[in-house]
N, C-alpha and C positions, 0 to 999 in steps of 0.2 A: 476608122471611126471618126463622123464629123466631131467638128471641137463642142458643141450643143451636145452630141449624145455623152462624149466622153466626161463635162463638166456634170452633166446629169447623172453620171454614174457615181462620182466622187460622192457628191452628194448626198445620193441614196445611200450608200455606205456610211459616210457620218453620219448619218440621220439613225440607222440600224444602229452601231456601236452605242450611241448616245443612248436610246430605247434600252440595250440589252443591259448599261450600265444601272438604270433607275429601275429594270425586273430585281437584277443582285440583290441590289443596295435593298431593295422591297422583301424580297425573300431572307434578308438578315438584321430589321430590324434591330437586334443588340448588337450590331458591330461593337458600339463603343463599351458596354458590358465586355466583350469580350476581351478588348484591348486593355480593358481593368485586373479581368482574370489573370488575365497576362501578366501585366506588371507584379499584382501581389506573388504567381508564384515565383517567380525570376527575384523578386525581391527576398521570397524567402531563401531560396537557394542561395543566394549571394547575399544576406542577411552575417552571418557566421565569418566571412572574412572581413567584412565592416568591422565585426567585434573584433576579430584579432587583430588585426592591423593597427586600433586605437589603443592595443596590450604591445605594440612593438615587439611582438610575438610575429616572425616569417612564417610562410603557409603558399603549400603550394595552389598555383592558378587551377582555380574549376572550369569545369567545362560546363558551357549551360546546356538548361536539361533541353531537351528535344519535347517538344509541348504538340507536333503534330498529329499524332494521334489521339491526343484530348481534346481539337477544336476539328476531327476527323468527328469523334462519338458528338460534340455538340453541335455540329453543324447539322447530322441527322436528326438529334431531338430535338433543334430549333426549327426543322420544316417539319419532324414526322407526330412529334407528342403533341396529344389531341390540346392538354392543358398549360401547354408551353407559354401563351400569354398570359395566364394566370399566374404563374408565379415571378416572385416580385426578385430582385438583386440580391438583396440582404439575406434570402435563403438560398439561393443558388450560392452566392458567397461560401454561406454558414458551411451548406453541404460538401461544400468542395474543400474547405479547410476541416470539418472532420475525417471525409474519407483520406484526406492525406495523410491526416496523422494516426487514423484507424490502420493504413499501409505499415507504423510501425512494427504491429503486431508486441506492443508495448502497454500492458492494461496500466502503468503507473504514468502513461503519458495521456493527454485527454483535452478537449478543448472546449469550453462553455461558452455556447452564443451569450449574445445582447438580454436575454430574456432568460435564458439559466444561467449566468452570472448574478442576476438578482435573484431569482429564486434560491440558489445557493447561498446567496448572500444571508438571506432569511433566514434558508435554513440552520446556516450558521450559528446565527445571534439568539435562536431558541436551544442550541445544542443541549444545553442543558435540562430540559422538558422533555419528555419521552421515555421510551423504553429503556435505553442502555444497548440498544445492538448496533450491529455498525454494519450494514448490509452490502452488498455488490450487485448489478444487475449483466446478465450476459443474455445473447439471444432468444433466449426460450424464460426463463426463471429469474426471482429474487431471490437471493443466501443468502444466509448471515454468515456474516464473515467471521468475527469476534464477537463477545460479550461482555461489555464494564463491569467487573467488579462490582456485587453489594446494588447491580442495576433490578429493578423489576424483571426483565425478560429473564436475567440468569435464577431468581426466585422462583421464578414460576416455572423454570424445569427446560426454557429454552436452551441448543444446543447448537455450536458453530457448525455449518452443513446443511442445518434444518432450510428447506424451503418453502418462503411463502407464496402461496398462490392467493390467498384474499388477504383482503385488510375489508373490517365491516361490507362482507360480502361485496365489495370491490373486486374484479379481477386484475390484477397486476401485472400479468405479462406482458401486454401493450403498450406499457408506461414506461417512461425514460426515468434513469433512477430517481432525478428530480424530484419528478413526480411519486414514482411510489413510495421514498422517503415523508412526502406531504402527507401522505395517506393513515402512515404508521405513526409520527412524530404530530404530536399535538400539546395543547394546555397539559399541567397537571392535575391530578383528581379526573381529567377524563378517561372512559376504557377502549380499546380496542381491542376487538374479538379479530383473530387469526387464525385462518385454517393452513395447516403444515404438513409437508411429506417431510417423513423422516426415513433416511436408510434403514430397510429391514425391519420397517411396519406398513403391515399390509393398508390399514385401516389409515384416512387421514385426520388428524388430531386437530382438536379443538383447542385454542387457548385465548381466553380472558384475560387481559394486564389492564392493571391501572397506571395510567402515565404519573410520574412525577418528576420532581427536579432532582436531576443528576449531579449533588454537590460531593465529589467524593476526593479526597485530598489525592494530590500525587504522591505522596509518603505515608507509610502509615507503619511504625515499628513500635513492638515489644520485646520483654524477655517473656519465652513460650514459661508457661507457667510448671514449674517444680524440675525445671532446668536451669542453664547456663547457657542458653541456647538465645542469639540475638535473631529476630525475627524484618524483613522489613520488604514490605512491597512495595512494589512501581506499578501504579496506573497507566503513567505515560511520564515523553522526557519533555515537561516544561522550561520555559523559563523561569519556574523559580523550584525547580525540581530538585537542583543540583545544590542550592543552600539548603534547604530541607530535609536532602540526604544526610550530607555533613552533619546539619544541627543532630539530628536522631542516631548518627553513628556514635557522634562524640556521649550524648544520653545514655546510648547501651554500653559504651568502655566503660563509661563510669558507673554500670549497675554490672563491670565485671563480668561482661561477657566472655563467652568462653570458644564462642566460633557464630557463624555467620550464615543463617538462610535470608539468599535474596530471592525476592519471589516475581520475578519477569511474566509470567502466565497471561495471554489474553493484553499483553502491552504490545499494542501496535507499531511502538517509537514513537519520535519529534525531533527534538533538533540535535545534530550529529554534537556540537558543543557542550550539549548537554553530558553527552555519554562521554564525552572526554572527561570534562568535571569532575564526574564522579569516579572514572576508570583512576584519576588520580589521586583515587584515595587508598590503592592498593598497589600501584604499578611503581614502579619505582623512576626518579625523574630523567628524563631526557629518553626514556626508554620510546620507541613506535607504539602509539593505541590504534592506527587506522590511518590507510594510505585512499586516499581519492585518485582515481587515473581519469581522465578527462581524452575527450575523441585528439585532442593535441596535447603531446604530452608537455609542453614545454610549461601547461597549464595544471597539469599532477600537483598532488600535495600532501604530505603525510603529519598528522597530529602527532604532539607526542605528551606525556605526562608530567603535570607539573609539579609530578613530588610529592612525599609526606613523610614523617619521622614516626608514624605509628608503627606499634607493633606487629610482625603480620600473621594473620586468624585463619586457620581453614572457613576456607567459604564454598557452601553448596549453592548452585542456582538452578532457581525451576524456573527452565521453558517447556513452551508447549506449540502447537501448530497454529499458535497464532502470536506468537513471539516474534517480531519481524523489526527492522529497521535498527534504529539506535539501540532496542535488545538484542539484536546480534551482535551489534557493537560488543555492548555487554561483554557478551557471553564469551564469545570469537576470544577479547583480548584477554579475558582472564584462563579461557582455556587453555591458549598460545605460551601463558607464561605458566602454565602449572600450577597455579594461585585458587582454582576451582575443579569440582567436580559438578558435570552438567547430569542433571535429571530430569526427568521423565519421556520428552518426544522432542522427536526431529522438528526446527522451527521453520517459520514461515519461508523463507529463502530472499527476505529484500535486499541485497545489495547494489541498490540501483539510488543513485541521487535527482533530485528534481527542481529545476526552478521554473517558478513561473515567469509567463511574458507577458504584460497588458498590452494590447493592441488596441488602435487609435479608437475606436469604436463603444470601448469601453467593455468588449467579450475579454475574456482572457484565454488561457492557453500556458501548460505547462507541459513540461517534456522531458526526457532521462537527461542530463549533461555528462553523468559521470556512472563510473561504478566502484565501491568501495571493496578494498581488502585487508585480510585483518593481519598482526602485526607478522605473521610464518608467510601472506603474499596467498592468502587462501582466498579463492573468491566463492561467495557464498550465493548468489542471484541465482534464483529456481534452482536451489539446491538445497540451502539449509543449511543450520551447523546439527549435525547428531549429538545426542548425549550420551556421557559416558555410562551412564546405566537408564536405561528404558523401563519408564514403569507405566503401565497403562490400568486404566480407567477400568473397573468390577461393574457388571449389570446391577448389581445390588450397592454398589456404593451412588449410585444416580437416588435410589429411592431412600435410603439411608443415610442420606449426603454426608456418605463418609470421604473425609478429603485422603487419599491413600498415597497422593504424590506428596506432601506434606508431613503423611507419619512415617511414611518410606524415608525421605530426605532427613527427618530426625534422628531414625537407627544410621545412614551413613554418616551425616557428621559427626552423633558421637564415636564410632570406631574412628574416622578422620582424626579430630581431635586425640585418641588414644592413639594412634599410630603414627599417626606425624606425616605419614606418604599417603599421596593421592592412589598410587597407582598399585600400591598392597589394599589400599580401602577397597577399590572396586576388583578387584578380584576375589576375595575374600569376601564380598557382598553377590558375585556373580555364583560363587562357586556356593555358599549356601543356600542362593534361592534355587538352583538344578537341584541341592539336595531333596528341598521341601515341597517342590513339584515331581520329584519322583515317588518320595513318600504320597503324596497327594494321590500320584495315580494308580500306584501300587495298593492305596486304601482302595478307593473307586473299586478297582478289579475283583479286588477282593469280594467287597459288598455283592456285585453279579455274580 
């Protein structure tokens, strides 16, 4: 080949390679997007030995994740999606940091863009305004999860389970909870009409509420009237929850009390310090109230009691299926020590901890760190704790709003009280109610 054609070939080659580099570079537009993507998830993966490392806590080396098959699927939606130019960074972002932590298959871990971190924010700051329910949104429906206490929604005959599909002829499903929270939650003195499926009604039901302020203390205790019987419920575990138990305990010793319902029902929890607090108004000191295990144990932690010289009260407590978090606390530590008899329904199963992370952007992002267990090493997360005697809820006590876990729990702590043992009470409470359900059905029969 003369030296003219062989220079002329080089050439056409460079000139090709050069071409086929600025096709790529053209057909991939967000390289530099990608090489973003990049970093943040490699950061977050290797986010977690940054923290230990600054704990002088050892940790073994991560392997980084293998990221080729996620720039495998974007390489095809960046040539093949019709609207791939239309969407902007900041929600490819968003979408990519929910679906990873949607992978946890974890519903108390959750991540709120730029724009529902403020709407949440809002929604926050009116919490008080509103119905009183506390909803969940999953693929298909809105539930209510719980109900406050002394709220509108629970007045008006609302029930945890019940699903909403409208808010003011709204449909809901489409809506991110955000959202259909904005819908439901408004001024007070305004109404919102909701239509609801309820388990084992054909028909879907209509309901009318008027919103108002939701001021309802976290404590609220008496002596039940023409007893000896000290009375005290928990909304939720504030921070100033745990002085206003004590103030109201030390009220009912001194009007002579003679045993203890605590009423957890529909308490969602709050802060794990809290339930220590108050756990040490019956535990005795130095004793475990709740062990935290963390994914590095060197990072585990167990609360313990700081004591009290009171007398100690048979105490009855009502949970129910929506009894969760720092009420398991609750419940857990005083079951563990023999100190309670639990009634009515299996609780909600939270034993998962949560911190939030703000990230630079100003979304946030919160995620399980830990799982708690109570002082026996029981873990309770999607499980529950059961109660020692099960009493459920009459068709006719709904219409009659007769509270039946409440006059139930008053016949067990007076025998409590009279016997002294936890574990002769609920036998002796087991084995009379087989009686008076067999009398029951033995009438029944009769009657036919």
């Amino acid at each position: 080949m003369s030296f003219f054609w062989k220079n002329t070939f080089i050439v056409l080659i460079w000139l090709l390679s050069f071409l086929f580099w600025i096709v790529v570079n053209s057909l991939f537009p967000l390289r530099a997007f990608e090489q973003k993507a990049q970093s943040f998830i490699l950061w977050k993966f290797w986010i977690e030995d940054i923290f230990v490392s600054q704990n002088n806590v050892p940790t073994k080396e991560k392997t980084p994740v293998n990221l080729d098959l996620f720039y495998e699927a974007y390489k095809f939606s960046a040539e093949n999606y019709y609207g791939f130019d239309t969407l902007s960074e900041k929600d490819l972002i968003s979408g990519m940091i929910k679906g990873f932590i949607g992978a946890f298959g974890d519903k108390h871990s959750e991540y709120f863009n730029l724009d529902e971190t403020k709407k949440f924010n809002e929604v926050l700051s009116g919490d008080f305004e509103g119905i009183g329910a506390v909803i969940e949104k999953n693929d298909f429906w809105v539930i209510i999860e719980r109900l406050i206490a002394g709220s509108p929604a629970k007045e008006e005959g609302l029930l945890s389970g019940d699903i909403i599909i409208k808010a003011n002829n709204e449909e809901l499903k489409d809506l991110t909870l955000i959202e259909a929270v904005s819908k439901i939650r408004w001024k007070e003195n305004t109404t919102v009409t909701l239509e609801i499926i309820r388990a084992g009604q054909k028909e879907i039901m209509i309901k009318t509420i008027t919103r108002r302020k939701i001021d309802i203390p976290s404590v609220d205790g008496k002596i039940i009237e023409g007893t000896k019987i000290g009375y005290i419920a928990l909304s939720i575990f504030g921070e100033k929850t745990a002085d206003d138990f004590s103030k109201t305990l030390i009220d009912l010793e001194n009007q002579k009390a003679t045993g203890f319902i605590i009423d957890l029902r529909d308490n969602g929890g709050g802060y794990l310090e809290t339930a220590v607090s108050i756990l040490s108004n019956f535990v005795e000191k130095d004793k475990i109230l709740v062990t935290t295990k963390e994914k590095n144990p060197f990072l585990n932690k167990s609360y313990f009691s700081y004591g009290n010289t009171r007398k100690s009260l048979p105490i009855i407590i009502l949970i129910n299926e929506n009894s969760a978090s720092a009420s398991e606390i609750t419940a857990g530590a005083l079951k563990d020590y023999n100190l309670a008899i639990l009634v009515w329904q299996k609780s909600y199963g939270k034993g998962s901890v949560q911190q939030p992370f703000n990230l630079s952007d100003g979304s946030e992002m919160k995620i399980t760190v830990a799982k708690w267990y109570t002082p026996k090493d029981y873990g309770i997360d999607k499980i529950g704790i059961k109660p020692d005697i099960e009493i459920k809820f009459l068709s006719e006590d709904y219409e009659k709003k007769y509270d039946r876990q409440l006059e139930e729990a008053k016949k067990v702590l007076l025998r409590f009280i009279t016997t002294g043992d936890k574990q002769q009470t609920i036998e002796e409470y087991i084995k009379n109610k087989e009686i008076l359900e067999k009398k029951a059905l033995e009438t029944n029969n009769g009657k036919k």
